[in-house]
N, C-alpha and C positions, 0 to 999 in steps of 0.2 A: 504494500500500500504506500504510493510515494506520499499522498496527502494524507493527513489527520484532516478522520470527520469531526468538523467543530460541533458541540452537542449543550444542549438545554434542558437542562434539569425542572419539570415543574411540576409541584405537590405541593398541598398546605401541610403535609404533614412530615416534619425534619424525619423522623424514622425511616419513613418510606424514601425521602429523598437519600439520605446516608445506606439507605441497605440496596438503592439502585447503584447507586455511586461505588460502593466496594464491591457488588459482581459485574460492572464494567471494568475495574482495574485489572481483569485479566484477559481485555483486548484493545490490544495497543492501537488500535486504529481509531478509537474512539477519544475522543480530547475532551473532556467538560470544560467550556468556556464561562459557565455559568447555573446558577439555580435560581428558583424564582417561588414565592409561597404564596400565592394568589394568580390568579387569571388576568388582572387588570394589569399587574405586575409585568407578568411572564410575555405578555404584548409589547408591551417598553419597552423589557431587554432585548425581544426578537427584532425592535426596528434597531435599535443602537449596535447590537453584536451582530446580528444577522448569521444565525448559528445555519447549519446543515443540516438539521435534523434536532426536533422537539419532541422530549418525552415526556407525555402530558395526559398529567390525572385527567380525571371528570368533576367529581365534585368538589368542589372550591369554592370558598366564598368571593360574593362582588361580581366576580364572571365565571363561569364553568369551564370547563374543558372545550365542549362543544361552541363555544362562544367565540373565545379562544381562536379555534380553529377553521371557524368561519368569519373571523378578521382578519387572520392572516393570509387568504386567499385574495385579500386587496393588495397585500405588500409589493413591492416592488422583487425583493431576492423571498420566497415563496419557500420557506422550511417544509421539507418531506414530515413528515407527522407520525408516532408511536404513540398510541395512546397507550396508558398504563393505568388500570383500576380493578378497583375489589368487585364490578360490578359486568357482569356478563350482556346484560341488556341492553346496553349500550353500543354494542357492535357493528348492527347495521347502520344507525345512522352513520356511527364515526368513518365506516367505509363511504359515505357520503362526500368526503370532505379528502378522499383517493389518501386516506392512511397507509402507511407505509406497512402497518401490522397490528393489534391490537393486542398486549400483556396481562393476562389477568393477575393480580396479587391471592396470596404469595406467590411472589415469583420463583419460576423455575429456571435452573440452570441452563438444560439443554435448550428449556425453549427461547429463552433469553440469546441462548448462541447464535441461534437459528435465526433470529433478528437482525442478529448482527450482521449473520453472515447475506441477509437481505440487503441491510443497509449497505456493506460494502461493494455487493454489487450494485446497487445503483449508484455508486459513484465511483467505479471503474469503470472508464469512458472503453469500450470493446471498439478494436482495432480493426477497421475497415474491410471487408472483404477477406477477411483472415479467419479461418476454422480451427476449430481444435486437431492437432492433428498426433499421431502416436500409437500406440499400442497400448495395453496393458498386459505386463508383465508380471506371470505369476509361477514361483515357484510350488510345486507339490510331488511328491514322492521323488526328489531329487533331479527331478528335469522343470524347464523353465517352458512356460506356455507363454504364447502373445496375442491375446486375445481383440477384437473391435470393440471398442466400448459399446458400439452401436448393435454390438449382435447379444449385450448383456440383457438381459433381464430383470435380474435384480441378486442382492447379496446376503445373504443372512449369517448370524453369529451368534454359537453356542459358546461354552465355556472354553471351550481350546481350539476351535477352527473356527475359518469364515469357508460360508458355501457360495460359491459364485456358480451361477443359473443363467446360461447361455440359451438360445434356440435351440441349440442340438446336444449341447451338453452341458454336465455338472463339474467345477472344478470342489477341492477343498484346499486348503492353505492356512497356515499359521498367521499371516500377516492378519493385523488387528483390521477392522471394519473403520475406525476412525482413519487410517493410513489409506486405506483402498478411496474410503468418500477425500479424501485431500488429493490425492491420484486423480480422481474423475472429478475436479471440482469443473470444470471445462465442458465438462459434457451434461447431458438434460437428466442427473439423477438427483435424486433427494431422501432426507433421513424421513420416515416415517414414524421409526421405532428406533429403540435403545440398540435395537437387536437388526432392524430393517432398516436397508437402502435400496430405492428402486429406480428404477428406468422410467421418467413421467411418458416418454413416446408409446409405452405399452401399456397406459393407465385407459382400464374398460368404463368400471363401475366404483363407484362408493357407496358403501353401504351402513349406518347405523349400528349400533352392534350394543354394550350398556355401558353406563358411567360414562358418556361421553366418548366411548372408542367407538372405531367405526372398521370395517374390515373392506382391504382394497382388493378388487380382483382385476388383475394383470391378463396379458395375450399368451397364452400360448399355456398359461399357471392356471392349473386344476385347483387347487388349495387358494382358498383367500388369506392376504398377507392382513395381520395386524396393524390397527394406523394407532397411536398413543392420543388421546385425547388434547394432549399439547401440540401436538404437530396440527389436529385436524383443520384449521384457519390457514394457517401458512400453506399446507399441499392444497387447500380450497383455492388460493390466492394466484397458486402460480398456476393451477389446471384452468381457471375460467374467464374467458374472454371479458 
């Protein structure tokens, strides 16, 4: 990341702003420029710092989140927007307002990553006419495979191997699932699960399933893969038009 995303901190509630603030300090691409403890506040700092990105509760006294976030679309430099709250209901409007992603509290780690690693793609500007191009390279039972990423399917991880699921075949390997999805960050996969990485080109169906999980079924995958109830907004986000 050559640039730091400049970033805005806003909650009325200092707890919440300190416990977003120390699970950002373990991605460096993110720079807090600033916090802000009200709405009418969090307006002010955004014309003066003109941050890259707002993460911004809901309810607040004076102005809300949503308030907020429908001022800011007059600004002149137009903050990409994370909504961040205790409140689930508020979803669809804040997608209103083209949110970058929406945090429920307490926040979670992985899904918090998964934010980040949205936000950083929106602002690596992708290189003109240029494709990912490569192989993936995998060792198992002492010989090296090089697979298409484009002919994967998807990945899964039990306690000591990852299983990669091709069109025609199954590999297994030691190499961690976190190393693999950094491997294909370039190509059209995504974390579903702690355990799942998938190919979104071979995304069929979503299905509902309980507690908020939902279970995905893939092309050519008999079995439906589990989605984690954190991921299920973000793989919503990137599948629909």
């Amino acid at each position: 990341m050559k640039k730091a995303i400049r970033s805005l901190l806003v909650d009325d509630e200092l707890y919440s702003r300190d416990e977003l603030k120390h699970l950002l300090q373990v991605h460096p691409s993110i720079q807090i420029i600033g916090e802000a403890d009200a709405g009418d506040t969090a307006l002010m700092k955004c014309m003066k710092l003109e941050p890259d990105v707002v993460f911004l509760d809901v309810e607040m006294p004076r102005m809300n989140g949503m308030e907020v976030a429908q001022a800011l679309q007059s600004l002149k430099s137009i903050p990409e927007i994370v909504f961040a709250t205790a409140y689930s209901q508020f979803a669809a409007e804040a997608f209103r307002y083209n949110a970058l992603d929406y945090l429920l509290k307490p926040y979670d780690e992985e899904q918090l990553a998964e934010t980040v690693k949205r936000i950083e793609e929106k602002f690596t500007a992708p290189v003109e006419h240029q494709k990912p191009t490569g192989k993936l390279a995998v060792e198992s039972d002492g010989e090296i495979s090089y697979l298409e990423p484009a002919e994967i399917l998807y990945l899964s991880r039990d306690e000591r191997l990852t299983k990669i699921v091709t069109k025609t075949k199954e590999f297994e390997t030691k190499t961690s699932l976190k190393d693999l999805e950094s491997r294909l960050h370039s190509f059209h996969f995504f974390r579903i699960h702690k355990s799942y990485l998938v190919n979104l080109d071979y995304v069929l169906r979503l299905t509902p399933w309980f507690n908020g999980a939902y279970q995905l079924q893939i092309s050519g995958v008999e079995e439906s893969l589990p989605v984690s109830r954190n991921y299920v907004k973000s793989l919503r986000a990137r599948l629909e038009l």
